[in-house]
C-alpha positions, 0 to 999 in steps of 0.5 A, a space after each residue: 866797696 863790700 866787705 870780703 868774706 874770708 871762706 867759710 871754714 869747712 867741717 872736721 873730715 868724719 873718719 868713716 866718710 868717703 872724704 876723711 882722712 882715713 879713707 885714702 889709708 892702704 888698709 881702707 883701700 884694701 877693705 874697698 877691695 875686699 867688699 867689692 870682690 866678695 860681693 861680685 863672686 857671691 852674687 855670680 855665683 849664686 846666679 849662675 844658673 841663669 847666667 849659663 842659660 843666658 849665654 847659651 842662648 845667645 851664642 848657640 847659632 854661632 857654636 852649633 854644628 847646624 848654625 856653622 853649615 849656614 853659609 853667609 848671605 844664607 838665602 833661606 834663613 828659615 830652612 828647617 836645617 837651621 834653627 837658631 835657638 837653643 829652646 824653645 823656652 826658658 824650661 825646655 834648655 833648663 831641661 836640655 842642660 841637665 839631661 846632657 851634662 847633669 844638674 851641676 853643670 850651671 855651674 860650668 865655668 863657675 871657678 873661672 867666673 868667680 876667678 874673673 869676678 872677685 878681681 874685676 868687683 873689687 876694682 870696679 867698687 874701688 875705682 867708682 869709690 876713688 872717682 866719687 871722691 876726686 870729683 867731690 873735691 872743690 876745685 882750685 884754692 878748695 873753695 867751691 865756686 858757684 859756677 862750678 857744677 855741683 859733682 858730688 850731689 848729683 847722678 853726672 858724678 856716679 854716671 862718670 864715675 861708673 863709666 871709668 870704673 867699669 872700663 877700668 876692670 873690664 880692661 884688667 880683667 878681660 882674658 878671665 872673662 873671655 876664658 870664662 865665656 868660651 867655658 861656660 859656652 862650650 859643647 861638651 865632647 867636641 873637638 873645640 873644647 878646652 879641659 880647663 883654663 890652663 889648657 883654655 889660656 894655652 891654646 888661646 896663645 898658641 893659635 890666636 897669639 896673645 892678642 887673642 886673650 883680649 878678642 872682643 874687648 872693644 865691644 865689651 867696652 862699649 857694653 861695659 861702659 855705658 852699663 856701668 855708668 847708667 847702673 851706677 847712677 840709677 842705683 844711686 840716684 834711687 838709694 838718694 831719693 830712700 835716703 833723704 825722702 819722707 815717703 821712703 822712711 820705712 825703707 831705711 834704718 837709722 843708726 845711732 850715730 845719726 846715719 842712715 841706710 837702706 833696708 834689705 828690701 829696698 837695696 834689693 829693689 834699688 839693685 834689681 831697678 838699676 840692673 834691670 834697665 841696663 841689661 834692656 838697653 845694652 842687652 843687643 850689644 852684650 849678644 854681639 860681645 859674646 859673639 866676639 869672645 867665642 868666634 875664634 874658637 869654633 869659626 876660621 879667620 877667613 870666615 870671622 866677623 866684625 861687630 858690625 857684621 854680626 849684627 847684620 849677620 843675626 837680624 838677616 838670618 835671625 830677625 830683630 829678635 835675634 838680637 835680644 835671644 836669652 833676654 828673659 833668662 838675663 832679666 831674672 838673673 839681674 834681680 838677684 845678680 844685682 841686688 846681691 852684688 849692692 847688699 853684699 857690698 853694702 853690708 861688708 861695707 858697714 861692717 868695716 865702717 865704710 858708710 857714711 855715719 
């Protein structure tokens, strides 16, 4: 009978890795906190611009006094009087924004994304650094079995890790985000515009009831969830491959302690990759979500849609490519958006001593 092995002794837990025994302190929890909602409201803020242009957009044809004379089932969808888009190009409603409402207004609703924001980061970042570690953790008697799957070494862990985090936030933080897309889409000087968010929150409850903080949530979760785990896990996977392969060393710094981390080059284009091919694969459900959030505020009950129908509704009357109006605006705002939101992260990160060293 062979011998038996007592389990290998693991290492002593580093205090400034995700699996020391500091890490689980109210204090590193809270630092978590902060890291990621700075990083989120520096990053909205500074693509606001682009982001406005990009909701505009995709909801203009459901806001605009031309979209609501099409009656559903709309025989003629190409009549001269309906013109679903807000331009013609990206400088044509850069132009139209300001000659209507001022240079300032890129930032409309810019407070309540920011208020919205810096909350659903920092829950975000928090819950994905929480799943990160509860996964990395051998099951059992805390011996790694070698017919369990290795969570923490690969993509699954971030991809399951990023879906629970991103339905987590969106779910606590969603009346601000619908308040901030009925802002942020409204037509200026119409009787369907809010003064602010108090005004916004209390009309909402008054002739939507409090459920109508939280209209659209299904749909922004089946946007959020997979955007999250697959942004997550190709950012990851990428900053993994910087890390650990030869080909990438000029791409990453390496402390004294012995640690490793990415340039800012290489964060950003880590960012900007990740972003990039979330926005494309869920950008149809993002227009269909937005489409959601600012129905109530413009189209009566008897006359409002469900996710499905507004799907159907934009390819009768708008084509495939209604569908993915105001891509481009959100591609250009993916770069910085994203790669802001992991720089920041990253660098409030090592500076509370919260990498891996």
């Amino acid at each position: 009978m062979p011998a038996q092995h007592p389990p290998p002794t693991p290492p002593p837990p580093n205090p400034h890795s995700s699996d020391g025994k500091r890490d689980g302190t109210p204090q590193r929890f809270l630092q978590q906190l902060f890291c990621g909602g700075v990083a989120g409201a520096a990053a909205k803020t500074v693509t606001a611009p682009l982001s406005r242009l990009a909701m505009l957009f995709q909801v203009h044809s459901l806001v605009s006094t031309k979209g609501l004379s099409i009656p559903r089932g709309l025989s003629n969808p190409t009549s001269a009087a309906f013109n679903p888009t807000y331009a013609s190009s990206l400088a044509e409603g850069f132009n139209k924004v300001v000659t209507r409402e001022g240079f300032l207004a890129f930032w409309k609703g810019n407070g309540t994304s920011v208020l919205h924001r810096f909350p659903y980061s920092a829950i975000n970042f928090a819950v994905y650094e929480r799943c990160q570690r509860e996964l990395a953790r051998p099951p059992g008697d805390g011996v790694p079995s070698p017919y369990s799957p290795t969570w923490h070494s690969g993509a699954l862990a971030r991809f399951l890790s990023g879906a629970v985090a991103g339905s987590s936030a969106v779910v606590a933080c969603y009346p601000l985000d619908l308040i901030r897309t009925r802002l942020t889409t409204q037509q200026p000087q119409t009787a369907h515009s809010y003064r602010g968010i108090t005004d916004a929150v209390v009309t909402i409850v008054r002739y939507e009831g409090l459920l109508g903080l939280y209209s659209g949530l299904g749909t922004t979760l089946c946007v959020a969830v997979p955007s999250f785990a697959v942004s997550y896990a190709v950012y990851g996977s990428l900053k993994e491959y910087v890390l650990d392969d030869e080909r990438f060393s000029n791409f990453r710094v390496v402390s004294p302690a012995g640690g490793a981390h990415m340039t800012v080059p290489a964060t950003l284009l880590c960012g900007a990759c990740s972003g990039s091919l979330t926005a494309v694969l869920t950008y149809p459900l993002d227009v269909t979500r937005r489409r959601m959030q600012v129905q109530n505020q413009y189209i009566e009950k008897r006359l409002r849609n469900t996710a499905s129908q507004h799907v159907r509704e934009i390819v009768q009357v708008e084509g495939w490519s209604g569908l993915y109006r105001g891509l481009i605006p959100e591609l250009l705002k993916v770069t910085p958006f994203v790669g802001t939101t992991f720089l920041v992260y990253e660098v409030l990160r090592k500076h509370f001593g919260l990498t891996e060293s």
